[in-house]
C-alpha positions as CSV (number, residue, x, y, z in Angstrom):
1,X,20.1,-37.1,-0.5
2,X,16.5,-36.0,0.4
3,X,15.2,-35.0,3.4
4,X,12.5,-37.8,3.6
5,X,15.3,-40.5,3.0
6,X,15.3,-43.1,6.3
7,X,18.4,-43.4,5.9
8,X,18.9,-39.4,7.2
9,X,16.7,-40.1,10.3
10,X,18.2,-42.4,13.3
11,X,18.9,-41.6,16.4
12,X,21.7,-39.4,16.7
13,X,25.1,-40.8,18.4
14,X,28.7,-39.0,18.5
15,X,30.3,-41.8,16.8
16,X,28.0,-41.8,13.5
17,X,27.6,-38.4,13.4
18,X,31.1,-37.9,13.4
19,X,31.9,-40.5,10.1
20,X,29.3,-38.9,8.5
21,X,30.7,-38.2,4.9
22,X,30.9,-34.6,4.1
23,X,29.0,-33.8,0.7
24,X,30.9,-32.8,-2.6
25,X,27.8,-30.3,-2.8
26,X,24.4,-29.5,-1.5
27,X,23.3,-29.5,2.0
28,X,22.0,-33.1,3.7
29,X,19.6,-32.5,6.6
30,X,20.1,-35.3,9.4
31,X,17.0,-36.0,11.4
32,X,17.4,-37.2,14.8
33,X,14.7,-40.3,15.8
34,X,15.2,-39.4,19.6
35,X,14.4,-35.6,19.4
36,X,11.9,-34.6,17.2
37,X,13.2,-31.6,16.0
38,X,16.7,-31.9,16.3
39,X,18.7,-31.8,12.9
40,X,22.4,-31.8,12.1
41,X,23.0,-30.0,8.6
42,X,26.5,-31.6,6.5
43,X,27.4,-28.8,4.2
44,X,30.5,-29.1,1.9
45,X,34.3,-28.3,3.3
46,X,35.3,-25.3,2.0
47,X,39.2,-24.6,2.8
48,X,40.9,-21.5,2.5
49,X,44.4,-21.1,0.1
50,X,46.5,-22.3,3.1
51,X,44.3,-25.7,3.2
52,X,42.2,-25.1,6.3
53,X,38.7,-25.7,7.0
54,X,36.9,-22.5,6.6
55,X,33.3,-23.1,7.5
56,X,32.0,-25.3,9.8
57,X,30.6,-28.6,7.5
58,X,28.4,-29.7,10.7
59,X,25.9,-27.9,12.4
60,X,23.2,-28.6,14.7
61,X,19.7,-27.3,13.9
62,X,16.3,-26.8,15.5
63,X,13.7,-27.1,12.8
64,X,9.9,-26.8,13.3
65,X,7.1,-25.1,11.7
66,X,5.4,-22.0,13.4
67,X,1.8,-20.3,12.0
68,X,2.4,-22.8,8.9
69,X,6.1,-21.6,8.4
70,X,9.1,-23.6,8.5
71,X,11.7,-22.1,10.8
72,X,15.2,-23.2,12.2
73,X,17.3,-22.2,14.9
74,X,20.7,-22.6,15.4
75,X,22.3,-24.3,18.4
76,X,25.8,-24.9,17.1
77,X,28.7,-26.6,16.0
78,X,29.2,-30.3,16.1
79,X,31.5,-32.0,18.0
80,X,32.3,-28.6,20.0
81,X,28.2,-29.0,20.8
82,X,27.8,-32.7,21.5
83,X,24.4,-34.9,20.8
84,X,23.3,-35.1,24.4
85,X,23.7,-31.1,25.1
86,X,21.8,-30.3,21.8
87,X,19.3,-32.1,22.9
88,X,18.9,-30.6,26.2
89,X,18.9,-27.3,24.9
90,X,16.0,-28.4,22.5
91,X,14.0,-29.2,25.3
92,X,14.6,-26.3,27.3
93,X,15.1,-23.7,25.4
94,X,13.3,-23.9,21.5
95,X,11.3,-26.5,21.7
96,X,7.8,-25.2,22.7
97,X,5.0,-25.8,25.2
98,X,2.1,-28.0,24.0
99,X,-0.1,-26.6,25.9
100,X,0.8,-23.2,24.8
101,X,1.4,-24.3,20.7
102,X,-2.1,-25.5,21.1
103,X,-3.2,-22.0,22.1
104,X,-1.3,-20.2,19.5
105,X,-2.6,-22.8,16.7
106,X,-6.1,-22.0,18.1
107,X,-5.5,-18.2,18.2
108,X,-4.4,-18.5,14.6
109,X,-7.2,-20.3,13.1
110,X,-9.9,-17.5,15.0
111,X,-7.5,-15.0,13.6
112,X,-9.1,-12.7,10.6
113,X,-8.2,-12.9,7.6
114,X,-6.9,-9.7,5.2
115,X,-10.3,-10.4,3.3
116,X,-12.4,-10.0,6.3
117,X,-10.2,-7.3,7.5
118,X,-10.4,-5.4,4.0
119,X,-14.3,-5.6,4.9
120,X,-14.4,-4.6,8.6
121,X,-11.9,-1.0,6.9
122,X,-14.6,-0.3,4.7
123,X,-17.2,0.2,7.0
124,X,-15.8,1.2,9.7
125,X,-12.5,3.3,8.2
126,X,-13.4,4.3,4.4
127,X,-16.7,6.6,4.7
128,X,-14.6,9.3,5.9
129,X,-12.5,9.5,3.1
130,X,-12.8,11.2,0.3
131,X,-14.8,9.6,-2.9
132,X,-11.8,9.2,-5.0
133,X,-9.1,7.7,-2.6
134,X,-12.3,5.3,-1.9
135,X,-12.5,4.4,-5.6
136,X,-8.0,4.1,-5.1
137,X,-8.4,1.9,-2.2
138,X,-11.3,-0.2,-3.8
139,X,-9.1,-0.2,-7.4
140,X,-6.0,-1.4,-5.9
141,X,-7.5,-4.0,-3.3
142,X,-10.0,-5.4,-6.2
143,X,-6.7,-5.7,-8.9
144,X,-3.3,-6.6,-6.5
145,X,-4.1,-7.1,-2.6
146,X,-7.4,-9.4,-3.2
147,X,-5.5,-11.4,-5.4
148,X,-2.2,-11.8,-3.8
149,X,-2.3,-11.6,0.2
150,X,-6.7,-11.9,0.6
151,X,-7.1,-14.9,2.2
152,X,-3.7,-15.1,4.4
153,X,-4.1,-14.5,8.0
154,X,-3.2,-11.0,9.6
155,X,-0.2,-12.7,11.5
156,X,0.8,-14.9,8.8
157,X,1.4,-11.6,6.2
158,X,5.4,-11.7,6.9
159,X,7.4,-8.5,5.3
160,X,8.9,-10.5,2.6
161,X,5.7,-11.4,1.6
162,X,4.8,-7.3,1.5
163,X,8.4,-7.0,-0.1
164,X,7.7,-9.5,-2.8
165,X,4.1,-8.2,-3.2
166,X,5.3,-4.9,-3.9
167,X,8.6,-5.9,-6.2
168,X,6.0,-7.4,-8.5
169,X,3.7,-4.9,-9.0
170,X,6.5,-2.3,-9.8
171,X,8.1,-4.4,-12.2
172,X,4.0,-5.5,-13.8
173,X,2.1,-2.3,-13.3
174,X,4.5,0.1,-12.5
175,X,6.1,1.9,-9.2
176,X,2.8,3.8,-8.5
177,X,0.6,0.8,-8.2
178,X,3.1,-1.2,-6.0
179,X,3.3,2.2,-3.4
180,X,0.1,2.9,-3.5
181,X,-0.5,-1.2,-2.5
182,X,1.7,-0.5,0.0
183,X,-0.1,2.5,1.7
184,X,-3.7,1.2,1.6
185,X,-2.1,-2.1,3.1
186,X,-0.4,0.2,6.2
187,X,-3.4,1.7,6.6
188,X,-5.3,-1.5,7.0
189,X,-3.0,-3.0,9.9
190,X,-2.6,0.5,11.8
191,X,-6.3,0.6,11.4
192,X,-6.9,-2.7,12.9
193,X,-4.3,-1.9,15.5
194,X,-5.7,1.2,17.0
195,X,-9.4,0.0,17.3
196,X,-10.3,-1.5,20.7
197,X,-12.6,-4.2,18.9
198,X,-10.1,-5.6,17.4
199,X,-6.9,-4.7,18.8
200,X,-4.6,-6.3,16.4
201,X,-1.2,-7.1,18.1
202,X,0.9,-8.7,15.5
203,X,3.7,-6.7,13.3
204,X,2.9,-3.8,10.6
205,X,3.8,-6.0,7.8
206,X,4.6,-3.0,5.8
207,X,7.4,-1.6,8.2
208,X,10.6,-1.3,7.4
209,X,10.1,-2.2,3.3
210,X,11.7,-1.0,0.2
211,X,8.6,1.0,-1.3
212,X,8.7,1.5,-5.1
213,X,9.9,5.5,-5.6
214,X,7.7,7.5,-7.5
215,X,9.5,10.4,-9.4
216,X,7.4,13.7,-9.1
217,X,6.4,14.7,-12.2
218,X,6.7,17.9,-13.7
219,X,5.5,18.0,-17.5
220,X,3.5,21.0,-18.2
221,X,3.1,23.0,-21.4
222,X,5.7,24.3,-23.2
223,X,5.8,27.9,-24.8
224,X,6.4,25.8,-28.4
225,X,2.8,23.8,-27.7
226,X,0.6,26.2,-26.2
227,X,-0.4,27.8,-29.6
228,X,-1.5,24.6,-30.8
229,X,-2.9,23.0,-27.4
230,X,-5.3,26.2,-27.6
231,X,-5.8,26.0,-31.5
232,X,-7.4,22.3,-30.5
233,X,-9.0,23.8,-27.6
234,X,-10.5,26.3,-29.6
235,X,-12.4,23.4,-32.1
236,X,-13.2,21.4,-29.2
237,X,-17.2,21.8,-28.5
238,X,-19.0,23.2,-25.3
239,X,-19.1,22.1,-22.3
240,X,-15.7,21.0,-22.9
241,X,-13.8,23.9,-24.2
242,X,-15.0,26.2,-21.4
243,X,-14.2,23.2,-19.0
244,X,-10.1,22.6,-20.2
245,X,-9.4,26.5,-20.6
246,X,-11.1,26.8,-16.8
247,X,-8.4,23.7,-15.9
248,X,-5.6,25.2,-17.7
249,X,-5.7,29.0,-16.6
250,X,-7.5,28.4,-13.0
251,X,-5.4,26.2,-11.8
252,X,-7.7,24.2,-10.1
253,X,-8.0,20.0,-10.0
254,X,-10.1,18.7,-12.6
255,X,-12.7,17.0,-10.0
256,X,-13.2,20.6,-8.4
257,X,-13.8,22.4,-11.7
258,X,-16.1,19.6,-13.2
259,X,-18.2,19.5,-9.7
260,X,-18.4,23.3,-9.1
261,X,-21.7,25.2,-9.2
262,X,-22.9,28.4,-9.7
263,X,-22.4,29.0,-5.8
264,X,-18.6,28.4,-5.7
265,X,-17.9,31.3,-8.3
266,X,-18.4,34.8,-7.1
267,X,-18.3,36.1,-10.6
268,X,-18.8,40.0,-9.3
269,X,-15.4,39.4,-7.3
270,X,-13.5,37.4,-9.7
271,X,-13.2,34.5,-7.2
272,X,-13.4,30.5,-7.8
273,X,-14.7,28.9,-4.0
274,X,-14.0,25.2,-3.3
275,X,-15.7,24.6,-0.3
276,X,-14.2,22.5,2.4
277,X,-16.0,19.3,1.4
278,X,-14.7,19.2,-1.9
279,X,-11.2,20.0,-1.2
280,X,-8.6,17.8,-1.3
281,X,-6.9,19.2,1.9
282,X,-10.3,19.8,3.6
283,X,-9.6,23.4,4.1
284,X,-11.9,26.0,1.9
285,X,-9.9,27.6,-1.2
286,X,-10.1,30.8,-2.9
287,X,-8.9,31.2,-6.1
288,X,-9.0,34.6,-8.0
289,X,-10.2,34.0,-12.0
290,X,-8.1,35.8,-15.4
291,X,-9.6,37.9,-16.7
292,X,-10.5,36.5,-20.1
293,X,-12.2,33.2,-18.2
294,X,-13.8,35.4,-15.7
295,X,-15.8,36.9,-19.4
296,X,-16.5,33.4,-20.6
297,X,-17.9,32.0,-17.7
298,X,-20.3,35.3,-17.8
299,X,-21.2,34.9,-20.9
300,X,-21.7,30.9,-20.2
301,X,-23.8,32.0,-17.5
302,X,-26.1,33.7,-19.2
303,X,-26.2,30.9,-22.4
304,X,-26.6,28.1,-20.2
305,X,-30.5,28.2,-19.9
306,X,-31.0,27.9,-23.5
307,X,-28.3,25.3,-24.1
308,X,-30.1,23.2,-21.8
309,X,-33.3,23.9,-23.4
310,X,-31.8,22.8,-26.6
311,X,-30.2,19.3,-25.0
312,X,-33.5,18.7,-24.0
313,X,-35.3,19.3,-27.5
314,X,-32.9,17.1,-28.6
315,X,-33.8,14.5,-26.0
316,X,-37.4,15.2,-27.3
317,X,-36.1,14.3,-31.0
318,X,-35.0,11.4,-30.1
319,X,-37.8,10.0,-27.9
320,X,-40.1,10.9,-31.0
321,X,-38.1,8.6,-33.2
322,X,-38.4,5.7,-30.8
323,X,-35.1,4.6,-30.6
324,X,-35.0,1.6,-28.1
325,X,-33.4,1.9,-24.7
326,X,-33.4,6.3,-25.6
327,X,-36.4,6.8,-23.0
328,X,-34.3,4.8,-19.8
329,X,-30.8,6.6,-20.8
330,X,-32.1,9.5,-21.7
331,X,-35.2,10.6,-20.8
332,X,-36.9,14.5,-20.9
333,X,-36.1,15.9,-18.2
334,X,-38.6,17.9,-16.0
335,X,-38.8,21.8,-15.1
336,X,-37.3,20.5,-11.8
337,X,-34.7,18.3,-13.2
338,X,-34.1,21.7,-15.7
339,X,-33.4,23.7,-12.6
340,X,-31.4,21.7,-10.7
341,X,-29.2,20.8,-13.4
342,X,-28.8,24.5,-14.0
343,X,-27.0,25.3,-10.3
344,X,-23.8,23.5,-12.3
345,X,-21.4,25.3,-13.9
346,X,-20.8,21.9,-16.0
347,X,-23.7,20.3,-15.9
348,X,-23.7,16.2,-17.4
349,X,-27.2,17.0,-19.4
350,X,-25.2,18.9,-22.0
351,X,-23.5,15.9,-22.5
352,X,-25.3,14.4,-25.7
353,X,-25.3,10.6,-25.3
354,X,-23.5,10.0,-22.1
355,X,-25.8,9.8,-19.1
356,X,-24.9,9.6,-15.6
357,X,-26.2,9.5,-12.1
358,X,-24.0,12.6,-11.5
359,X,-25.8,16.1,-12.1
360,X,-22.4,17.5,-13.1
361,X,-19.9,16.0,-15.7
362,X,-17.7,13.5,-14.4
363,X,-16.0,11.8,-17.1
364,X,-13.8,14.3,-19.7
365,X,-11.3,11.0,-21.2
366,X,-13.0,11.5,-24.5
367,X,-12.7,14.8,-25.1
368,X,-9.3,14.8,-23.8
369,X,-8.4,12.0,-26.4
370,X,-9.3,14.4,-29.3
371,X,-7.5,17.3,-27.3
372,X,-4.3,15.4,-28.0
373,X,-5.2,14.4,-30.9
374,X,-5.8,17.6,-32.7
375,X,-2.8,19.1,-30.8
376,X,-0.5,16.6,-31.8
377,X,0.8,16.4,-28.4
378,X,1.9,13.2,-26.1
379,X,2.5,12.5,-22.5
380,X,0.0,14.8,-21.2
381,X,-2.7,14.6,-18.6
382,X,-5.5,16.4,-17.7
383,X,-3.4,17.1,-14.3
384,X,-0.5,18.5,-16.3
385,X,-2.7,21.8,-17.0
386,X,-2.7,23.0,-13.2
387,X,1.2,22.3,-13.0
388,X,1.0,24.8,-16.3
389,X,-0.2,27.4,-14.7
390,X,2.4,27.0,-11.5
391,X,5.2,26.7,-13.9
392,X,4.5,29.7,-15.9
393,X,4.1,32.2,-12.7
394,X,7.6,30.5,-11.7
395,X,8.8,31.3,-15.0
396,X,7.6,34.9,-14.7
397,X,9.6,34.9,-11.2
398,X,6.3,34.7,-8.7
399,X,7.1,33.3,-5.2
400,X,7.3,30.0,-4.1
401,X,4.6,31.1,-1.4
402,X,2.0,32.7,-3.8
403,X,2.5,29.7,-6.1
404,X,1.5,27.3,-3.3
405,X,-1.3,29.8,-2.4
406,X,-2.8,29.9,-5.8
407,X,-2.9,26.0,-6.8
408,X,-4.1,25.5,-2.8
409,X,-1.3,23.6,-1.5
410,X,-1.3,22.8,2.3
411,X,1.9,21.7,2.5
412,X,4.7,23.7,0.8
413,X,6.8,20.5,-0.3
414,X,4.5,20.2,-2.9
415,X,5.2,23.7,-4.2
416,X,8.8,22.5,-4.5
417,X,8.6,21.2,-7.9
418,X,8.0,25.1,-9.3
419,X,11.6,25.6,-7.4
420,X,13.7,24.8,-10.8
421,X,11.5,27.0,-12.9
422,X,11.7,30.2,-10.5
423,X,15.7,30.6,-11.4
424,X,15.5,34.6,-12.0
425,X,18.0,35.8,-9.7
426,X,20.3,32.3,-10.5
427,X,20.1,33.0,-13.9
428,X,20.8,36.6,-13.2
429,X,23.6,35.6,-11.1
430,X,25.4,33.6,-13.8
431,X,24.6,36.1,-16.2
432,X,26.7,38.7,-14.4
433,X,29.4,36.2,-14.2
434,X,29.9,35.1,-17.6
435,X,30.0,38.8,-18.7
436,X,32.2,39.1,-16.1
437,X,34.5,36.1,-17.4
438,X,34.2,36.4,-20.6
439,X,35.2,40.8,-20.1
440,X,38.5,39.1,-18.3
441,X,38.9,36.9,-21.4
442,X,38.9,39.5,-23.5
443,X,41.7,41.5,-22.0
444,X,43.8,39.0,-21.7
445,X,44.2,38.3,-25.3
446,X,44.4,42.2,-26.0
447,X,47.1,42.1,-23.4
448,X,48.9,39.3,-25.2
449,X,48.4,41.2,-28.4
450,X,50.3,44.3,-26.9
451,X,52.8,42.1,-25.5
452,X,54.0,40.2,-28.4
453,X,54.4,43.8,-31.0
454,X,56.6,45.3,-27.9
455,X,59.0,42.3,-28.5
456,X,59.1,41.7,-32.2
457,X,62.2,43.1,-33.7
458,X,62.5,46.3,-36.1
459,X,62.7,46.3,-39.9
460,X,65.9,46.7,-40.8
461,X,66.8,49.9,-42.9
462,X,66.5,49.7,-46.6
463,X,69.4,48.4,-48.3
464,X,71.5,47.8,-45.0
């Protein structure tokens, strides 16, 4: 029977709620006409295998609706709670104030929105951060908060809506892009809640829900595909080449080493500086250089004037032909813009046909593409060659400590993932022991051997 029936709303009296006919199944939801609010669910009996009642088929019910919510409380069992005392302890206890669920419904329409919220944290919040987690935040408010939780209000953002939000995107986009949701949303509320402007005093939505788990990764290159990951490195063209062997055997991220100039790399020491600015854990790192890139990047040192040069004939070339749109994306550049491009190690105006408003190179997908492509090689990203280089010093038995040292970890849980890899005294370890078993093995069966002639039984004599 539906809720909106009439016949479920009259007001309530012992006598008719007690013939009330128990349903076969579903739920019926009585409304009581004298106490707006009051409600007697009539479930199905369920009866246990010795014929008793089990549940209770009658129950009396607060129901109302709170921030644009339904919610119900529970006041108890019918007959043991008769009508008269359920309706007294609706008006005492649940039912609430006008004059205060006025306020609350006024406080709740002034209330912000996550929208206007997400705008307030970006002025106030994101220009400290660092420009990639501001292109994160922006990525995953634009594709997955905006769209699902944007124009609820702050108070009206329950946990199983978080919950939900986050169970989705795991299951469409994958575990990343529902935790990372997650954390830019957390951020958001504790934001809100610390600052005296707005002083937020609702829940953390985000508290206490299952996050999507993220497995650390750990792919880097194998000893069977590093000949022909550098056999496609060796065909790939300059700036490139110089860019992925700096990645691979440096060690450092691939923003640091595309954004690095001429200042960073003390190439009379041997040492790669990432200042504090453009580090991810805001403290400077030094990193020592190999040999063998330590000689390239001299030797690139000394070309790069005249590669520049030549991009520039070349821009020349192509503003002579009068190829529409060539003069605004690539126009000659200037004895000024020459120099200045030149305090990069990288810099974008080697790039033929891909200009930017960046000085340095800033987008490698390309190049990276025909990496794996030549190499034959699949699930691995440009991040994979720094865990290289941390795997291989594992292999070769270097220290947890100097590991995290040389790839500029601040915290050493990140170092953790070499642990697996650094198994030199393990593997010693076992080694010993197997030796040792398989030694014990050995005389045992030389011992059965020896046994097993004592007890067999002499020839007899010729002819006996």
């Amino acid at each position: 029977m539906a809720a909106a029936d009439p016949a479920t709303r009259f007001p309530f009296t012992e006598a008719r709620l007690r013939d009330w006919p128990t349903p076969a199944n579903g739920r019926v939801r009585l409304k009581d006409a004298g106490c707006p609010g009051l409600c007697l669910y009539v479930s199905p009996k369920v009866t246990d295998k010795l014929g008793k009642v089990a549940n209770n088929p009658k129950q009396f019910y607060f129901y109302a609706k709170q921030n644009g919510r339904p919610v119900e409380y529970r006041l108890g069992v019918f007959p043991t709670l008769t009508v008269e005392e359920a309706r007294r302890k609706v008006k005492t206890e649940v039912a609430p104030d006008p004059a205060a669920a006025a306020q609350a419904r006024r406080t709740i329409r002034e209330e912000s929105t996550l929208a206007e919220l997400w705008d307030w944290f970006k002025r106030h919040h994101m220009p400290s951060l660092r420009a990639s987690t501001v292109r994160r935040y922006e990525d995953s408010w634009r594709l997955h908060l905006l769209p699902m939780l944007g124009s609820k209000r702050l108070s009206a953002i329950r946990r199983g809506d978080v919950q939900s939000m986050a169970d989705t995107l795991a299951k469409d986009c994958g575990n990343g892009a529902g935790r990372h949701a997650c954390a830019v949303l957390s951020a958001m509320y504790h934001a809100a809640a610390k600052d005296d402007a707005l002083a937020y005093k609702g829940d953390i939505p985000t508290a206490g829900i299952r996050r999507p788990k993220v497995a650390s990764r750990a792919r880097f290159l194998q000893p069977g595909e590093l000949p022909t990951f550098l056999r496609a490195l060796s065909e790939e063209p300059e700036p490139w080449r110089l860019f992925w062997t700096c990645c691979l055997f440096v060690g450092l991220r691939r923003g640091n080493v595309a954004s690095a100039r001429w200042t960073d790399i003390a190439l009379d020491l041997g040492q790669w500086l990432v200042p504090e600015e453009r580090s991810k854990t805001g403290a400077m790192l030094t990193v020592p250089i190999p040999g063998p890139v330590l000689e390239r990047l001299q030797e690139w040192k000394a070309a790069l004037p005249n590669r520049l040069l030549e991009a520039n004939e070349a821009r020349r070339k192509l503003l002579a032909r009068g190829d529409a749109g060539v003069r605004d994306r690539l126009p000659e550049m200037t004895e000024a813009e020459m120099a200045e491009a030149g305090l990069y190690v990288f810099p974008s105006a080697l790039v033929p046909g891909k200009p930017t408003a960046s000085l340095h190179i800033v987008d490698p997908k390309a190049s990276w593409r025909r990496l794996l492509l030549r190499a034959k090689l699949a699930n691995l990203r440009p991040h994979d060659l720094r865990r290289s280089i941390g795997s291989w010093m594992a292999l070769g038995g270097v220290g947890l400590p100097i590991i995290g040292a040389a790839l500029g970890h601040k915290d050493q849980r990140s170092t953790q993932v070499y642990a697996r890899l650094n198994d030199g005294a393990v593997r010693a370890a076992m080694n010993r022991a197997t030796d040792a078993m398989l030694a014990a093995g050995s005389a045992g069966e030389q011992s059965d051997k020896t046994d097993t002639t004592a007890a067999r039984p002499l020839p007899a004599p010729a002819g006996g």
